[in-house]
C-alpha positions as CSV (number, residue, x, y, z in Angstrom):
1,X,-17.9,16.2,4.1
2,X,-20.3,14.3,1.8
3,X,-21.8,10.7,2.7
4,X,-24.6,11.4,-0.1
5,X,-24.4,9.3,-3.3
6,X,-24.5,11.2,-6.8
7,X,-27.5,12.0,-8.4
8,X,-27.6,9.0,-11.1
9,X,-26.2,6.2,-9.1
10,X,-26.9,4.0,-12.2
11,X,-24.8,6.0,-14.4
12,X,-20.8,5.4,-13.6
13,X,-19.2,9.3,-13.8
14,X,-16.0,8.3,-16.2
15,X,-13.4,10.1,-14.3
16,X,-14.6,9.2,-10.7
17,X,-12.7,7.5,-9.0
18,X,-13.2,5.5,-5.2
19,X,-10.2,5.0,-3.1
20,X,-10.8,3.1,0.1
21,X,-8.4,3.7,2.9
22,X,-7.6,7.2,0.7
23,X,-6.8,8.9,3.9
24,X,-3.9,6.3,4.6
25,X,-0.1,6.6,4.4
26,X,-0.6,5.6,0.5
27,X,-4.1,6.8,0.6
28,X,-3.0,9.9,1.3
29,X,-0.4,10.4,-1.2
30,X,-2.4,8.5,-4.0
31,X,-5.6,11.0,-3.9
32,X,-3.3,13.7,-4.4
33,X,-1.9,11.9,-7.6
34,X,-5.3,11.0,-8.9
35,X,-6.3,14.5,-9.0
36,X,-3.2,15.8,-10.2
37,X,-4.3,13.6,-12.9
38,X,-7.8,15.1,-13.6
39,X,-9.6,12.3,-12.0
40,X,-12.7,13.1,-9.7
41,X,-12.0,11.1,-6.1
42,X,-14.2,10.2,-4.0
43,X,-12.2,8.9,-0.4
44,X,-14.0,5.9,1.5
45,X,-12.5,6.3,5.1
46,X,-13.2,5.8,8.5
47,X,-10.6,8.1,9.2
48,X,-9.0,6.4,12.2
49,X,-5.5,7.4,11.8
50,X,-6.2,10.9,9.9
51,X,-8.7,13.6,9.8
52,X,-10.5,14.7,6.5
53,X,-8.6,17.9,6.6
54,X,-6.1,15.8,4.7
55,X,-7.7,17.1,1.6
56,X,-8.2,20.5,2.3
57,X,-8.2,22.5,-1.2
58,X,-8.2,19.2,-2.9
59,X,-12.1,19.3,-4.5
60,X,-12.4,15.2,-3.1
61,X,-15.4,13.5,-2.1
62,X,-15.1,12.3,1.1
63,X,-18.0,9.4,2.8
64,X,-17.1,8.7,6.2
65,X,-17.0,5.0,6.9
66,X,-16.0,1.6,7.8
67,X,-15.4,-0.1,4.6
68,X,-17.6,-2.9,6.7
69,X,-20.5,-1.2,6.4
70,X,-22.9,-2.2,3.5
71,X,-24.7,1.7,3.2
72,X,-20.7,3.5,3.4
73,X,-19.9,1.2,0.2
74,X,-23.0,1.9,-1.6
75,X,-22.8,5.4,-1.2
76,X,-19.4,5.3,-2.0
77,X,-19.4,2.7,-5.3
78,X,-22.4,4.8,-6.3
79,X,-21.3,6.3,-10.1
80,X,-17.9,5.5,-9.8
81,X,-16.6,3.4,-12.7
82,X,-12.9,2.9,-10.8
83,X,-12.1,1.5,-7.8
84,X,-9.1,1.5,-5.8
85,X,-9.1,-0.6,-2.6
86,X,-6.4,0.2,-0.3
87,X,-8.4,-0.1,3.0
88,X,-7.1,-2.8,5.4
89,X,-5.6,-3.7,8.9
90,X,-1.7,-3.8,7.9
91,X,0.7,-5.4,8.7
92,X,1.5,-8.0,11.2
93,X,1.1,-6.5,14.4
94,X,-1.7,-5.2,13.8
95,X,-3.1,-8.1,12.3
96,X,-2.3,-10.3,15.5
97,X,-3.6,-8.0,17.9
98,X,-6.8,-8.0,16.1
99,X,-7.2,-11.1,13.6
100,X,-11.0,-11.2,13.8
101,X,-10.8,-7.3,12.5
102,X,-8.2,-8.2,10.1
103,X,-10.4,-11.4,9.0
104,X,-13.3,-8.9,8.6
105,X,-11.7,-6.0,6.8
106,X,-9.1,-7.5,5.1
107,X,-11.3,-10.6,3.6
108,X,-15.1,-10.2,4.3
109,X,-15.5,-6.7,3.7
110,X,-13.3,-7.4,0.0
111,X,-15.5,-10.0,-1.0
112,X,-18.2,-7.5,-0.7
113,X,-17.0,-5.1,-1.9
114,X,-15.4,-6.2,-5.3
115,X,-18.9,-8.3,-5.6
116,X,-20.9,-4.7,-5.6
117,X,-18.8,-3.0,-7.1
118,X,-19.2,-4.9,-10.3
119,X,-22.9,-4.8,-9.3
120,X,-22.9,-1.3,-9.4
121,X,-21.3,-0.7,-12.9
122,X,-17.5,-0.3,-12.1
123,X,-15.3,-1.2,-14.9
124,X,-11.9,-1.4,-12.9
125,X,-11.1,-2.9,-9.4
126,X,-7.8,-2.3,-8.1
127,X,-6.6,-4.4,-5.5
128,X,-3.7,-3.5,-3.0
129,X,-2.0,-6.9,-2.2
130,X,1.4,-7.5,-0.7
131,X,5.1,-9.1,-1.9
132,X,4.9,-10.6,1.9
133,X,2.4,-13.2,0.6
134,X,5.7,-15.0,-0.8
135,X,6.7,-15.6,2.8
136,X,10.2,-17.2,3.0
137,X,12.5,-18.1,-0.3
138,X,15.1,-20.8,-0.4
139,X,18.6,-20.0,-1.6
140,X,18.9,-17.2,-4.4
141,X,15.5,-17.6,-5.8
142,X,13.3,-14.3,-6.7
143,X,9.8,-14.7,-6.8
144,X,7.4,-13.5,-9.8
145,X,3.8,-12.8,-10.2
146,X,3.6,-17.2,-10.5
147,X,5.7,-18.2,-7.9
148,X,3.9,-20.2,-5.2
149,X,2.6,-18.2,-2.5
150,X,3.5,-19.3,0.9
151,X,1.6,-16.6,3.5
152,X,3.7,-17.4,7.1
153,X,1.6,-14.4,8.9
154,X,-2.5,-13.5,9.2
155,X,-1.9,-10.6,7.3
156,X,-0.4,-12.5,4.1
157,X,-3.3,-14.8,4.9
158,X,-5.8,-12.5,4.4
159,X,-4.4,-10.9,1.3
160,X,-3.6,-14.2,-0.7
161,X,-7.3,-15.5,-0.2
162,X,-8.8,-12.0,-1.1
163,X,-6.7,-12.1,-3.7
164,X,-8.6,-15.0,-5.3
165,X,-11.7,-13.9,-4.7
166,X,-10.9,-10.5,-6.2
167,X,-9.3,-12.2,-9.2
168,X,-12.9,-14.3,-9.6
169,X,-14.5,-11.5,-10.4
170,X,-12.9,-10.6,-13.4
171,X,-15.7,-11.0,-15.5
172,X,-18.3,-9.5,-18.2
173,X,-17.3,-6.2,-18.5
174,X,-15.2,-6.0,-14.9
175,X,-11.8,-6.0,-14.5
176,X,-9.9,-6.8,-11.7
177,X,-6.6,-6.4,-11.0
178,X,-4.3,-7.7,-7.7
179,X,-1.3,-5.0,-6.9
180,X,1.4,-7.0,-4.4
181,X,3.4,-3.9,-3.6
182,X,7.0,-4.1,-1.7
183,X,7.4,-2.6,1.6
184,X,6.6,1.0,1.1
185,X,8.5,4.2,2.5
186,X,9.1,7.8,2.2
187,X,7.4,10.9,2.7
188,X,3.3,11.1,3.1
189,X,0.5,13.2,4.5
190,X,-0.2,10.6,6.8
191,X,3.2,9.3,7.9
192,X,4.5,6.2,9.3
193,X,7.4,5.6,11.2
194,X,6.8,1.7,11.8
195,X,7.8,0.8,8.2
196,X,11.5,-0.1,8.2
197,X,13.4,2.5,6.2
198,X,11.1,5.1,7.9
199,X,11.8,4.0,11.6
200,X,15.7,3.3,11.3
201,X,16.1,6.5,9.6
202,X,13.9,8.1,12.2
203,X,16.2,6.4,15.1
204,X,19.6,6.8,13.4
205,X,18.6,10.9,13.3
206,X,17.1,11.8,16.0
207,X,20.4,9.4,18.0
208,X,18.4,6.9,19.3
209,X,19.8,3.1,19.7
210,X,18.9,1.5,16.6
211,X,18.5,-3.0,17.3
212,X,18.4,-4.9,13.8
213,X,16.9,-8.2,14.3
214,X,18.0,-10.7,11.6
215,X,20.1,-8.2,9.4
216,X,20.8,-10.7,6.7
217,X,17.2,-11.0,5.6
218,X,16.1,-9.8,2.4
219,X,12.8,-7.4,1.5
220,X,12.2,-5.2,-1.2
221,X,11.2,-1.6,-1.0
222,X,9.3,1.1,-3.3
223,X,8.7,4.5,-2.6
224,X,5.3,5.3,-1.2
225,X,4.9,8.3,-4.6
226,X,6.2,5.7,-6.6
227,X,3.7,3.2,-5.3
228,X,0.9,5.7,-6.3
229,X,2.2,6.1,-9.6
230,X,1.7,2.7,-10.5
231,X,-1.5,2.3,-9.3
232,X,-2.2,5.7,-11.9
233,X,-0.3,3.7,-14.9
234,X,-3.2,0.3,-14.0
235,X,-6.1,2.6,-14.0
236,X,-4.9,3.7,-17.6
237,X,-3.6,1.2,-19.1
238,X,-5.6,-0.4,-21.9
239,X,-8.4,-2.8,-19.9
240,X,-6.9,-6.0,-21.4
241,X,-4.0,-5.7,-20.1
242,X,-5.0,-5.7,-16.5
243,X,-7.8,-7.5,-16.8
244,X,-7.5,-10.9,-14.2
245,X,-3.6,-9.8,-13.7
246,X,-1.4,-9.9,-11.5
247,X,1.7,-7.2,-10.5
248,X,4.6,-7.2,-8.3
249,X,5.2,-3.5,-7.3
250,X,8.3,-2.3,-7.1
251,X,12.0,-2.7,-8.8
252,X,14.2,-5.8,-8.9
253,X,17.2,-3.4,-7.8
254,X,15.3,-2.5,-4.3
255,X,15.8,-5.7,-2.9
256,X,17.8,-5.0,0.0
257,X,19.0,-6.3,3.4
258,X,18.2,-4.3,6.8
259,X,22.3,-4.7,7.1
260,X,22.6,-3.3,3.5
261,X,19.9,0.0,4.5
262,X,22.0,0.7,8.0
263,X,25.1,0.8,6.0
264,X,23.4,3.5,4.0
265,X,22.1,5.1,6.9
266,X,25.6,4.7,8.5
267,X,27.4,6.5,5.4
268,X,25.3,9.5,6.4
269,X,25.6,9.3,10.0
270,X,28.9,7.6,10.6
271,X,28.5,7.7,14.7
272,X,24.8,6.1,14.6
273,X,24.7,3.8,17.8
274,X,23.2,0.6,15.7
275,X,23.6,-3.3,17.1
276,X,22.4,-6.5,15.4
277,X,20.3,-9.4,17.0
278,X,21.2,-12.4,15.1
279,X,18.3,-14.7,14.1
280,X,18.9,-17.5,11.6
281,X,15.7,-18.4,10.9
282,X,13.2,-15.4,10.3
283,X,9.6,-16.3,8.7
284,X,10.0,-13.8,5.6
285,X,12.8,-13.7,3.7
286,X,12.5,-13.2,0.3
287,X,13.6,-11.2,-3.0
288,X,11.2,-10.1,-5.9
289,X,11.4,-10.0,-9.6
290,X,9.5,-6.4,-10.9
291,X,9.9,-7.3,-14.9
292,X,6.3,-8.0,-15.4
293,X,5.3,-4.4,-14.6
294,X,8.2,-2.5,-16.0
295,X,7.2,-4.2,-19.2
296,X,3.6,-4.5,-19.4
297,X,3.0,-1.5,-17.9
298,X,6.6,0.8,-18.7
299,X,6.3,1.1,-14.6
300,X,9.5,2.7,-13.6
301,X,10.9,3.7,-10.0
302,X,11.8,7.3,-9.8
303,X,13.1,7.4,-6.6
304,X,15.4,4.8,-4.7
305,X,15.9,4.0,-1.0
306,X,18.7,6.5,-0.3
307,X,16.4,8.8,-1.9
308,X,14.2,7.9,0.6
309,X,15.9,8.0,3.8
310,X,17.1,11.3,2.5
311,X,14.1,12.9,2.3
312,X,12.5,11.4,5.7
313,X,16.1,12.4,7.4
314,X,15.5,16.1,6.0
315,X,11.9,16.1,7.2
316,X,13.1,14.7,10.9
317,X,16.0,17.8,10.9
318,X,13.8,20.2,9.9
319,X,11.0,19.4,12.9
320,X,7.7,18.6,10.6
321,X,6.7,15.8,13.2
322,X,6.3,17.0,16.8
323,X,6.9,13.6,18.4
324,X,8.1,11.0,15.7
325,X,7.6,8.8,18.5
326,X,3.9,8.9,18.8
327,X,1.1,6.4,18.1
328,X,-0.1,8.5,15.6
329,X,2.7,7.5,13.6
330,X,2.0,4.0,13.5
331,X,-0.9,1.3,12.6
């Protein structure tokens, strides 16, 4: 494992690439893409919820860190002319059981970064964002990229005013670029079974009682892979058209219901023990338009939720995860 800067930190390398958070659940599955792809990768990670043997084989840089800590980002920006930040406390649990972290991380440590890395000679700055920052839509409405943002947790919070700041820095030379992605599922190095297709397949499998509070409430979804392959198409797409923009991730046709995925999950397992907790009001509830990406970007979904809760069911079946029920497998 490397914590050493390149040679030339003046000079950007122009296929190195920094993902923070690269060891994460899209981390994880993104690193892989970019080298796929040709990219050099260099991983800023502290490495809480996975171990470096993640990329075994894989030729990435890794710098072992808290993306707090003003010598981990300089050796990590140091050459790279891309930057993807993923790293962040997510979600809201987690973000209520620690908001003076998730203030840290999620806002201070942004601000810095995007701030040196445009110091440092970076021409792109990719930031992970989130569809919850829409909060809770009246009636049939579907947000896009302009509708107003109404954060109703600390962890929309935190995105929507990072998001700004990130957005401020598009400037002389340095583009930035905010990426609110849908709730993510499927498959990765570093799983998670506390995303909602992930955990309801997981309980409908393995026969565990499966309780859906406020069924009738609407998210959308996008494939973790998927989720990585857009973040690819805005690191090549020509600079002026990411430059200061903004993208929903995902597709309009993965809106869905948690009634709508156990009836999927039902038509696979007909006998799943599943019972509803009504709740008629519930602070997010809200659809998103994806046309801004499809057509800016040609950004297309290649894999749908029952694609999804396919593959995790096959994974549960076939035993890859010794205790789906362990804390490793959450945030």
């Amino acid at each position: 494992m490397s914590t050493a800067p390149t040679e030339n930190p003046e000079a950007t390398d122009p296929s190195l690439t920094l993902v923070t958070g690269g060891a994460g659940y899209v981390g994880s599955v993104l690193v892989r893409r970019l080298v796929e792809a040709g990219r050099t990768v260099r991983v800023l990670d502290s490495f809480l919820h996975g171990a470096p043997e993640t990329f075994a084989g894989e030729g990435v840089e890794l710098v072992r860190g808290d993306v707090r800590d003003p010598e981990a980002r300089a050796a990590a920006l140091a050459g790279a002319r891309d930057v993807v930040h993923l790293a962040a406390i997510v979600g809201d649990p987690a973000c209520t059981r620690e908001p003076e972290e998730a203030r840290t991380v999620n806002l201070e440590a942004t601000r810095a970064l995007v701030r040196e890395a445009s110091e440092a000679g970076a021409e792109r700055f990719l930031f992970a964002s989130t569809c919850s920052n829409y909060g809770r839509l009246e009636g049939d409405n579907v947000a896009t990229e302009e509708w107003e943002l109404k954060p109703v947790s600390l962890y929309a919070e935190t995105k929507v005013e990072a998001e700004l700041d990130v957005l401020a820095c598009s400037e002389n030379g340095f583009a930035t670029t905010c990426l609110r992605f849908a709730t993510v599922y499927g498959a990765s190095p570093r799983m998670r079974f506390d995303l909602t297709v992930n955990e309801f397949t997981r309980d409908v499998v393995l026969g565990r009682p499966l309780v859906v509070y406020g069924e009738q409430f609407w998210r959308p979804y996008v494939h973790v892979a998927d989720a990585a392959n857009a973040i690819l198409l805005a690191l090549e797409a020509p600079i002026e058209q990411v430059r200061g923009e903004v993208f929903n991730v995902g597709d309009t046709d993965e809106n869905y219901r948690k009634l709508d995925l156990v009836e999927i999950l039902q038509s696979r397992v007909p006998d799943a023990d599943v019972s509803f907790v009504h709740r008629y009001e519930d602070p997010r509830d809200y659809r998103v338009n994806f046309d801004k990406i499809a057509e800016r970007l040609g950004f297309t979904v290649e894999r749908r939720v029952p694609d999804g809760i396919d593959e995790v069911a096959s994974l549960l079946s076939e035993g890859a995860f010794a205790d789906p029920y362990s804390s490793e497998y959450r945030n």
